[in-house]
MARTORNU-219281 format. One line per field, with one value per residue: x, y negated, z of N, C-alpha, C, O, CB in turn; chain. Coordinates in Angstrom, 2 decimals, always signed. Last residue first. Glycine has a CB too. Example, Ala and Ser with C-alpha at 12.3 -4.5 7.8 and 13.67 -1.06 7.14 Angstrom:
<recs>
n.x	+12.85  +13.19
n.y	+2.25  +5.69
n.z	+7.08  +7.80
ca.x	+13.67  +12.30
ca.y	+1.06  +4.50
ca.z	+7.14  +7.80
c.x	+12.90  +13.20
c.y	-0.03  +3.30
c.z	+7.87  +7.80
o.x	+13.41  +14.24
o.y	-1.14  +3.32
o.z	+8.04  +8.46
cb.x	+14.08  +11.31
cb.y	+0.60  +4.47
cb.z	+5.72  +9.05
c	A  A
</recs>
This chain:
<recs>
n.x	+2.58  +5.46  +4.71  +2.86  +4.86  +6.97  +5.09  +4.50  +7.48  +8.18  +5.71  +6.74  +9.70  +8.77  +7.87  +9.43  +11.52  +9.84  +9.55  +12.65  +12.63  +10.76  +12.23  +14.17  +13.53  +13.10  +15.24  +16.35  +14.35  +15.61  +17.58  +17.68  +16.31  +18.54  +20.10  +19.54  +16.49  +14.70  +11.92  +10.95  +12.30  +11.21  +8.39  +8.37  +9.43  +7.10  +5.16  +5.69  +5.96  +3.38  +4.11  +5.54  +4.56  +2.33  +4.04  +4.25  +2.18  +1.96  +4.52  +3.55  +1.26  +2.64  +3.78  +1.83  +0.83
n.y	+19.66  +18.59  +16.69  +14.92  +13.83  +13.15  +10.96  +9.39  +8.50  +7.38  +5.44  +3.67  +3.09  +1.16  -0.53  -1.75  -2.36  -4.44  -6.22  -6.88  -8.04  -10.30  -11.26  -12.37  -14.51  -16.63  -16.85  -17.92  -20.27  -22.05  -22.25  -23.55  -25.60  -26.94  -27.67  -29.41  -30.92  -32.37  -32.85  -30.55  -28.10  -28.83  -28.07  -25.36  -24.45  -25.38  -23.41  -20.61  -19.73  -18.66  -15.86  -15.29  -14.58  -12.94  -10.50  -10.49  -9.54  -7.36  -5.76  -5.82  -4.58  -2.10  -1.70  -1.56  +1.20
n.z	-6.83  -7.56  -9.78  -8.81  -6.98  -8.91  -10.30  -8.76  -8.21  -11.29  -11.16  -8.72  -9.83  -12.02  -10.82  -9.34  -11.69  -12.77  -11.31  -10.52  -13.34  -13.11  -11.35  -12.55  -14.59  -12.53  -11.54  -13.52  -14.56  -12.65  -13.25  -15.53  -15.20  -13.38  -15.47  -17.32  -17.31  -18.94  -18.34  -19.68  -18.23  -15.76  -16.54  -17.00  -14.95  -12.57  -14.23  -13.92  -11.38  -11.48  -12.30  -10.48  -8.40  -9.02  -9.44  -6.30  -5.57  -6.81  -5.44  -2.59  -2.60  -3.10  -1.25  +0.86  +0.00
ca.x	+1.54  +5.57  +5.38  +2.21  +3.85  +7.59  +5.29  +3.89  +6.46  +8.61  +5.90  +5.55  +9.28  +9.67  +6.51  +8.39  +11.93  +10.03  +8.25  +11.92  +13.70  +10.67  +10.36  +14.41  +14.00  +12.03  +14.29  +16.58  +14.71  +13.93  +17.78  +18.52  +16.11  +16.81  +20.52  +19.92  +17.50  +16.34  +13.20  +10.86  +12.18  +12.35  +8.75  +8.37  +10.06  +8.70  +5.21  +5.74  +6.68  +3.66  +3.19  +6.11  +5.15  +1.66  +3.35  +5.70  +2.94  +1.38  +4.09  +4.85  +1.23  +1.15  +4.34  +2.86  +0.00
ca.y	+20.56  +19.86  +18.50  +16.03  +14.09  +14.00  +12.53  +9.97  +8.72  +8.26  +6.45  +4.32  +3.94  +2.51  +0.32  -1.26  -1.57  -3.19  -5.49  -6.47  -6.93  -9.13  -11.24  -11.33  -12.55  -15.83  -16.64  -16.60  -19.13  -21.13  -21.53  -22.10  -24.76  -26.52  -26.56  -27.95  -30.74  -32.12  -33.37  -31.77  -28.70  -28.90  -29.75  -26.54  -24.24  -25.66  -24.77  -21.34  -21.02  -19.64  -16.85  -15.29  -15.91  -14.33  -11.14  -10.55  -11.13  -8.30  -6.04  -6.55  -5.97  -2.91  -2.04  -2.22  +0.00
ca.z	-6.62  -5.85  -9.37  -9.39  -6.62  -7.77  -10.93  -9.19  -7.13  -10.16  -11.85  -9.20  -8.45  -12.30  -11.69  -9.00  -10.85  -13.50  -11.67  -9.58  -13.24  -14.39  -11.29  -10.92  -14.35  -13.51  -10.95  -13.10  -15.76  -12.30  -12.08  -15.67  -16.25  -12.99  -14.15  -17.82  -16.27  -19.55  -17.72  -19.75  -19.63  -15.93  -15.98  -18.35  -15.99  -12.75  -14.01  -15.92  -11.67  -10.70  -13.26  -12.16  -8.12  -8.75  -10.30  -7.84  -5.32  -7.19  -6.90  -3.39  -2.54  -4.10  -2.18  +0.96  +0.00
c.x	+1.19  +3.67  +5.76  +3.16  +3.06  +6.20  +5.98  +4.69  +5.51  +8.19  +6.90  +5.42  +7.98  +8.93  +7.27  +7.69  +10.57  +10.19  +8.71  +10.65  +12.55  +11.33  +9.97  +12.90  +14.34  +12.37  +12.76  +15.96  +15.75  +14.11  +16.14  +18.21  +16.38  +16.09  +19.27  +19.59  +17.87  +17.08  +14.38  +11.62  +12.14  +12.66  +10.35  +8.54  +9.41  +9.62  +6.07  +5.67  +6.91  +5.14  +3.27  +5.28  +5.71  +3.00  +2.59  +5.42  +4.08  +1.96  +3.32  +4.53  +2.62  +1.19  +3.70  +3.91  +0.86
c.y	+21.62  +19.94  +19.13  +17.27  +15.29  +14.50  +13.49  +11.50  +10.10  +8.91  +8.12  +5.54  +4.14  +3.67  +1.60  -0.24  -0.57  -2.03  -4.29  -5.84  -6.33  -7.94  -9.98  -11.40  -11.99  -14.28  -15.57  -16.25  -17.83  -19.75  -21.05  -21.60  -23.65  -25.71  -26.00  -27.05  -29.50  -31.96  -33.35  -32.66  -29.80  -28.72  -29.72  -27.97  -25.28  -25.91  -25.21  -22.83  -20.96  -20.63  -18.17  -16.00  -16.20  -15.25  -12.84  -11.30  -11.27  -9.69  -6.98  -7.10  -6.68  -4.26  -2.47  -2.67  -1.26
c.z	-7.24  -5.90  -8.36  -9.53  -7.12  -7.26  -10.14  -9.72  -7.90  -9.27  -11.38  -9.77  -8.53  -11.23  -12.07  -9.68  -9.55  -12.65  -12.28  -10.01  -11.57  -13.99  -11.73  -10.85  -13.33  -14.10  -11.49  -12.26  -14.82  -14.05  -12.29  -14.65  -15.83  -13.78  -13.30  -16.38  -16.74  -18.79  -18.02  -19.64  -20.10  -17.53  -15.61  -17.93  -16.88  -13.83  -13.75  -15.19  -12.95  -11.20  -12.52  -12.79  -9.84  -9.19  -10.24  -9.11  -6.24  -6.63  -7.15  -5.08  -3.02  -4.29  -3.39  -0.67  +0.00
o.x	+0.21  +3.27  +6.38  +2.81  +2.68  +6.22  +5.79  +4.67  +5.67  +8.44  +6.57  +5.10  +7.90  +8.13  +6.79  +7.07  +10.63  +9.49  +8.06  +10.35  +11.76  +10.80  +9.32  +12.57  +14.92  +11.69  +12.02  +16.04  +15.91  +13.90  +15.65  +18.39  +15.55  +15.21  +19.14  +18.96  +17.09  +18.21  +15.18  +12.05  +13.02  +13.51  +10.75  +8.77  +10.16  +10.36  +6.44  +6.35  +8.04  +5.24  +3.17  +5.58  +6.20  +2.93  +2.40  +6.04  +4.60  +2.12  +3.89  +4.39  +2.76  +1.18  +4.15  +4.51  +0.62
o.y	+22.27  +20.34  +20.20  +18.45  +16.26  +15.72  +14.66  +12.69  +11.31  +10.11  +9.30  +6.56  +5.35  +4.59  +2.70  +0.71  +0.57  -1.02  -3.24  -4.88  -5.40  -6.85  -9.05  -11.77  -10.90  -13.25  -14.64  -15.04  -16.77  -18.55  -19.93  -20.38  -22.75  -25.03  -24.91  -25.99  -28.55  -32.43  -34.15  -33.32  -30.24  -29.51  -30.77  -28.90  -26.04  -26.88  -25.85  -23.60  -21.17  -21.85  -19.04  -16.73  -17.27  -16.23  -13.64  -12.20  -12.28  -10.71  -7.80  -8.18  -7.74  -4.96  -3.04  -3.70  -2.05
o.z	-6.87  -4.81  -8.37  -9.47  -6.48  -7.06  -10.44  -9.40  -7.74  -9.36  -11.23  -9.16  -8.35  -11.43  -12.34  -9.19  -9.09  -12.66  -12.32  -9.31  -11.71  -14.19  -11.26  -9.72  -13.41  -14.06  -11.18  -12.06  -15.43  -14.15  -12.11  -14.64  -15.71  -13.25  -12.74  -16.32  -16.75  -18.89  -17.54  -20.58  -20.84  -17.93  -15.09  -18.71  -17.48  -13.96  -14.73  -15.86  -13.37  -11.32  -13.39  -13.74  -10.22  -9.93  -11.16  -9.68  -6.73  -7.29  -7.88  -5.65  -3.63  -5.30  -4.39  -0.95  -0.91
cb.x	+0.67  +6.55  +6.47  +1.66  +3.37  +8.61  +6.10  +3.34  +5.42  +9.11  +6.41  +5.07  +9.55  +11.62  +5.78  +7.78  +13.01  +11.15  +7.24  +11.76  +15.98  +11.43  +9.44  +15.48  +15.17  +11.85  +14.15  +17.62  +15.90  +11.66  +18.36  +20.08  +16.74  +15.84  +21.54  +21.79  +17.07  +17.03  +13.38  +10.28  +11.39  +12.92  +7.71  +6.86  +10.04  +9.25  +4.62  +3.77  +7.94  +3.75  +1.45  +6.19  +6.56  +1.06  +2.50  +6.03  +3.61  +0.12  +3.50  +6.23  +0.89  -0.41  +5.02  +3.53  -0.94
cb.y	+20.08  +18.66  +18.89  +15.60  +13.12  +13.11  +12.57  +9.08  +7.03  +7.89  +5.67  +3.68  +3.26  +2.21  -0.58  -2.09  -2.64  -3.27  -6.28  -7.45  -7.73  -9.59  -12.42  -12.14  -11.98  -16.77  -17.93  -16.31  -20.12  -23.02  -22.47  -22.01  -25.00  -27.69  -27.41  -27.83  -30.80  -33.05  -33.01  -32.01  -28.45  -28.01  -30.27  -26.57  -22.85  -24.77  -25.21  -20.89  -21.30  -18.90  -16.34  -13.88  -15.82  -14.58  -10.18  -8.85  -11.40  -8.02  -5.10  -5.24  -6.32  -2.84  -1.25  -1.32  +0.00
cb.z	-6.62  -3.45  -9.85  -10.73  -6.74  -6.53  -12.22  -9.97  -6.80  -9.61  -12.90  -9.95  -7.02  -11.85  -13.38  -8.88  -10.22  -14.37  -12.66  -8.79  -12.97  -15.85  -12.38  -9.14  -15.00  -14.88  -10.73  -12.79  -17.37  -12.60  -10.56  -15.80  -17.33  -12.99  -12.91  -18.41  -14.73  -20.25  -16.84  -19.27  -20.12  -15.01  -14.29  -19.22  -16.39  -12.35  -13.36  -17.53  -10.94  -9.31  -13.45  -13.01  -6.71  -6.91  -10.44  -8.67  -3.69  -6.91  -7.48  -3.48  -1.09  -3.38  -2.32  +2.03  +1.21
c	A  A  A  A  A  A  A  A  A  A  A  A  A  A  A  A  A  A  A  A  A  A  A  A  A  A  A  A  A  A  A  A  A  A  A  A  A  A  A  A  A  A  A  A  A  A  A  A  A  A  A  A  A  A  A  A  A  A  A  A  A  A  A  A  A
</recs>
């Protein structure tokens, strides 16, 4: 359950800062760019890594039944 919620807050905070990212766009702040742009892949790399262990999960699940 715990990790449900990870995931989705994962997801909230990725869609959360498209706003940062385009008002640092705006702004022509290279370094504000770049930092919410890694931010923004530690979103992606962390959802993945979730949905990996899901799957994982799952299937250790269905083969010890």
């Amino acid at each position: 359950m715990l990790a449900h919620v990870a995931v989705t807050l994962t997801l909230v905070i990725f869609v959360l800062l498209f706003v940062p990212l385009f008002t640092s766009k705006e702004d022509t702040d290279v370094i504000s760019f770049i930092r919410v742009g890694l931010m923004m892949m530690t979103c992606v790399l962390a959802k993945v890594a979730f949905i990996k262990s899901f799957r994982d999960a799952r299937r250790a699940r269905e083969s010890a039944s």
